[in-house]
N, C-alpha and C positions, 0 to 999 in steps of 0.2 A: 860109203855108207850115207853120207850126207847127200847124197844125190839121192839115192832111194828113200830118203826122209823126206826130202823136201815135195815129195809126191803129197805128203799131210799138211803142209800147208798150199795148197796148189788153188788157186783164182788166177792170173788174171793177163794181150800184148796188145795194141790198139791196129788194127785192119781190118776193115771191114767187109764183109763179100758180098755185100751189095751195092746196086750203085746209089751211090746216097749222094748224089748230085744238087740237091736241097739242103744239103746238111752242110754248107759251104756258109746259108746265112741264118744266122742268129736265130734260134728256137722261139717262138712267144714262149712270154714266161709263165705262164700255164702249163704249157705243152711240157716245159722245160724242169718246173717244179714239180710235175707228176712224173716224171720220168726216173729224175733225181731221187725223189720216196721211193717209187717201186724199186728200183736198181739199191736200194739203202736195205731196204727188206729182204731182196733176195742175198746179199751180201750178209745179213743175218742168219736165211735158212741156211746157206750155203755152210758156213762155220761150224753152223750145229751140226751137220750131215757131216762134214770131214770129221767134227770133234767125235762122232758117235761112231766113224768107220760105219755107217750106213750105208752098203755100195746100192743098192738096189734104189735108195732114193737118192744117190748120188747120180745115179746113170739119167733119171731124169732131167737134171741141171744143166747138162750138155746138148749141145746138137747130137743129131744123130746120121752125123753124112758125112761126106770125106772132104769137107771145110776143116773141120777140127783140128788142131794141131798145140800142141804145148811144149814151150821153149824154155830147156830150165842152162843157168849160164852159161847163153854160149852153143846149145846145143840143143837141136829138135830131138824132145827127150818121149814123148808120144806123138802119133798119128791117130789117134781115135779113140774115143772115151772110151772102149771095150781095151783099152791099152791102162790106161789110167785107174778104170777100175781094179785090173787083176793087179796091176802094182799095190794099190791101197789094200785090197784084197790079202796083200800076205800078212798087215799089221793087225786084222781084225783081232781082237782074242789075246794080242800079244804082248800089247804095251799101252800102256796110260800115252796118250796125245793130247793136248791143249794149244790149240794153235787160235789167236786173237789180233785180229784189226788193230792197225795205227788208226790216224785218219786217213781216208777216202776220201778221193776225188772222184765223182762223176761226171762225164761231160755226153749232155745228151746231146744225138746225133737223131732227131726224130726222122722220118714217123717211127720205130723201132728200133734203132741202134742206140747204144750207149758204151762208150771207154772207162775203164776204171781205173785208176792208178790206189795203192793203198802198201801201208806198211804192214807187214805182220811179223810175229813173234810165235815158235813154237816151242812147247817142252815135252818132254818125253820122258817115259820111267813113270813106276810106280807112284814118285812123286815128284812135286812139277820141281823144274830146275834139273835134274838129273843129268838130263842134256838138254843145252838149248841152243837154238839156233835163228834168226829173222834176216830180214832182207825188204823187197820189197817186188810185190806182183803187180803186173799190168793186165786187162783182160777186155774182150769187144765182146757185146753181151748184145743178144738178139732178143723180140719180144713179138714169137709166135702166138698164134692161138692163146693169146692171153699169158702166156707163161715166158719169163725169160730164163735164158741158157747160153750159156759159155761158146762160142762159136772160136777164139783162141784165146791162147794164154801166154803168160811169162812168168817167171821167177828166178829172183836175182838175190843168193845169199850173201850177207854180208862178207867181207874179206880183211883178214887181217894186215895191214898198211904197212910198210917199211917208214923209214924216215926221212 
């Protein structure tokens, strides 16, 4: 069950598919502070859109090619946002979700790539706390025609430790 939850909190693995042969020396920090904003914002729409099981503006946020890929621990758990969406897809309607950022890391890779590493935290149930679960997503985020989108992902829920 915890696997197919963790599809609601789902951002973020760092790879890129492009060749980003430039992105080896230091961004001007222009370049780098607008990059850093925009990839903070879309990390904001993003949340609201999983928080709302919105899949139809979910499907936006992704590529839309067979780059895509989402790795949850351990295991390539999607091949393709049309994977992703039907999985979130079954919670529409069915349970209260809240899933919320730690801090964020972005590390821009201009001219349009950007890595995210961030914590998250999700609860589920009518009321938050019911169930809850976090960890932490990694994600390589593209910035086509103006919009950026999830090109891959990762997510790693926490584990309970022995001694």
């Amino acid at each position: 069950m915890t696997r197919s939850l963790t599809v609601l909190a789902l951002v973020l693995s760092p790879a890129c598919a492009a060749d980003q042969s430039s992105a080896a020396a230091d961004p001007p920090g222009d370049s780098a502070a607008i990059i850093t904003a925009e990839v903070h914002d879309f990390l904001g729409r993003y949340v609201t859109v999983m928080n709302a099981v919105d899949t139809a503006a979910l499907r936006t946020l992704y590529v839309a090619d067979d780059r895509f890929s989402w790795v949850e621990d351990g295991d390539v758990r999607y091949e393709s946002a049309d994977a992703v969406i039907k999985a979130l897809g079954q919670f529409a309607g069915s349970s209260t979700a809240t899933t919320s950022w730690g801090e964020s890391e972005v590390t821009p890779l201009p001219p349009s790539t950007a890595a995210v590493r961030t914590g998250f935290r999700t609860g589920l149930g009518p009321e938050q706390g019911n169930y809850e679960f976090g960890g932490m997503i990694t994600m390589v985020l593209e910035q086509r025609d103006g919009a950026w989108r999830i090109v891959t992902g990762h997510t790693s829920t926490e584990r309970q430790r022995g001694n």
